[in-house]
N, C-alpha and C positions, 0 to 999 in steps of 0.2 A: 504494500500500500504506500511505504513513505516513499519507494522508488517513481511511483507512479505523479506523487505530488511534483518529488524534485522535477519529474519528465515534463511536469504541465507546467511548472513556472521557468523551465528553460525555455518551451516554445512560449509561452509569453515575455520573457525578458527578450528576447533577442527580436520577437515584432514591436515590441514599447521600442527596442534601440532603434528598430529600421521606421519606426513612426515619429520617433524624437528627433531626430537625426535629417528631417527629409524635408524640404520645402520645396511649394512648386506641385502639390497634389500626388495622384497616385503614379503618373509617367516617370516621375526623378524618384520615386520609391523602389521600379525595376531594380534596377543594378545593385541595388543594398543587399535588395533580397534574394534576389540569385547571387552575389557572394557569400551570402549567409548560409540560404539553404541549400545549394550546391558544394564553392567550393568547402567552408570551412564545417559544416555538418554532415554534407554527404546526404542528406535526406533523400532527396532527388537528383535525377540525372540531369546533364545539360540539356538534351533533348527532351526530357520530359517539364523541363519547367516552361521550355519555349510554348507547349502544349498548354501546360497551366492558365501559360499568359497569354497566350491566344483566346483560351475560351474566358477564361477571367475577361478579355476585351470584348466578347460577344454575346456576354448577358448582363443584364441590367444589374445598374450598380457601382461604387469604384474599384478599379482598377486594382487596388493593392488590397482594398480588404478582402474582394474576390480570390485575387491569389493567395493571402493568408489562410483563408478558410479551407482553399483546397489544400496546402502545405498541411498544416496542422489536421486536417482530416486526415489525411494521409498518414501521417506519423504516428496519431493520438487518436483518432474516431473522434466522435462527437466533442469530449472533453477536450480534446487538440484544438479542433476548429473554432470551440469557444474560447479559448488561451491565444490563439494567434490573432481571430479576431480583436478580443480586447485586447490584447496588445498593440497591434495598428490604429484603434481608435482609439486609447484613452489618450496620447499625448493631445493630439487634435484637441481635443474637447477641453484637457487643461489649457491648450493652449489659449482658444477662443474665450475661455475663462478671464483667461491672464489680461489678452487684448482688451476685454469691454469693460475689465477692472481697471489697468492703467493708460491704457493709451487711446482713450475716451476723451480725454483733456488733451491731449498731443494730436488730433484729428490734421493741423494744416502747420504741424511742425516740420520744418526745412531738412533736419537734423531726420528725422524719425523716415520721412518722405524718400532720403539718399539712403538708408536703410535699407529699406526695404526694394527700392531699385537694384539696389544690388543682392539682396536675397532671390529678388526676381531672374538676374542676369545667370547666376548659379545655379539656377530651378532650372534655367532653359538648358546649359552646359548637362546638364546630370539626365534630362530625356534624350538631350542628342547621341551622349555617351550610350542609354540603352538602345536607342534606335538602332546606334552601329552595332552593338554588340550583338544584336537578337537578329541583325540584318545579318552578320557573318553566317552565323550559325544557321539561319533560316534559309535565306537563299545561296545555294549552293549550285544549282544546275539552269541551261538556257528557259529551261519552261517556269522554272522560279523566278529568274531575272525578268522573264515576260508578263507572269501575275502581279511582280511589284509594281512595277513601270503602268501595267493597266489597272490597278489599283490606287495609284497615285493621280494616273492621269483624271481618272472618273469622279477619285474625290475632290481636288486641288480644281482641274480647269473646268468641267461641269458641275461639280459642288453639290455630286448625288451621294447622299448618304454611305458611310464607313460600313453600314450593314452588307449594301449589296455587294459593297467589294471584298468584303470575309464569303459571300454565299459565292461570288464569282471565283473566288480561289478555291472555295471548297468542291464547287463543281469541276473549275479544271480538273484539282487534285484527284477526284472518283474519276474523269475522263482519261488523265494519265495512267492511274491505277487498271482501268478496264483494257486499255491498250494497249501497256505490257505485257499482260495475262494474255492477251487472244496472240501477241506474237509470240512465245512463249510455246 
């Protein structure tokens, strides 16, 4: 039993670290938590967390608590998923606490305004960091280079929803998949 406690507050210590630790929403959370739960736990494979994050990005909800839940399912069952959960959102929550506590009165302060500029300039560094990282590892062969590229294009220059270009990859993917197999 007491091993099982320590199991639940190691996966919540270490989603409080990647929730404390992270500005910039659930996109600059990636890369925390796949060094966390890959390299230095080993919980999941690199391939499998790409998986995590893909479908964490394709159901309702954010981005990092999604993947927490699945991590922590994964390790722990139910008890996991609620430990990695609260762990990703309780810093938030203090945070926003903290915000509406002190810097309520600081609203059109200069000092507090360059602040936060630059927590923002860092937020962006830390999604671009995972984009590349999950883009190594994801796209690897010509028909993946061509899902991005038409994924991008659909989102970015016609500005049609991120849904259809996860359903348009997922169809290539079963259409590659079926067309291996019959030559085969």
């Amino acid at each position: 039993m007491m091993e099982k406690i320590k199991r639940w507050f190691k996966i919540f210590w270490i989603f409080f670290k990647v929730g404390s630790f992270t500005f910039g929403g659930g996109l600059a959370m990636l890369p925390l938590i796949q060094k966390e739960v890959v390299d230095n736990q080993h919980w999941v494979e690199e391939e499998e967390i790409l998986d995590v994050f893909a479908i964490s990005q394709s159901v309702p909800g954010v981005i990092a608590i999604n993947s927490s839940i699945f991590v922590g399912s994964k390790v722990m069952g139910l008890s996991g998923a609620i430990a990695a959960a609260l762990g990703v959102i309780l810093p938030a929550f203090i945070a926003i606490l903290l915000v509406l506590l002190v810097l309520t009165g600081l609203k059109n302060n200069p000092y507090v305004d360059k602040v936060f500029a630059g927590i923002r300039a860092a937020s962006a560094a830390l999604i671009l960091l995972s984009a590349i990282k999950l883009g190594k590892a994801a796209v690897r062969t010509k028909i993946d280079y061509a899902v991005a590229a038409a994924a991008f294009v659909i989102i970015v220059l016609f500005n049609i929803s991120a849904a259809w270009a996860v359903v348009l990859g997922g169809v290539v993917g079963y259409g590659t998949y079926l067309y291996s197999g019959r030559k085969k």
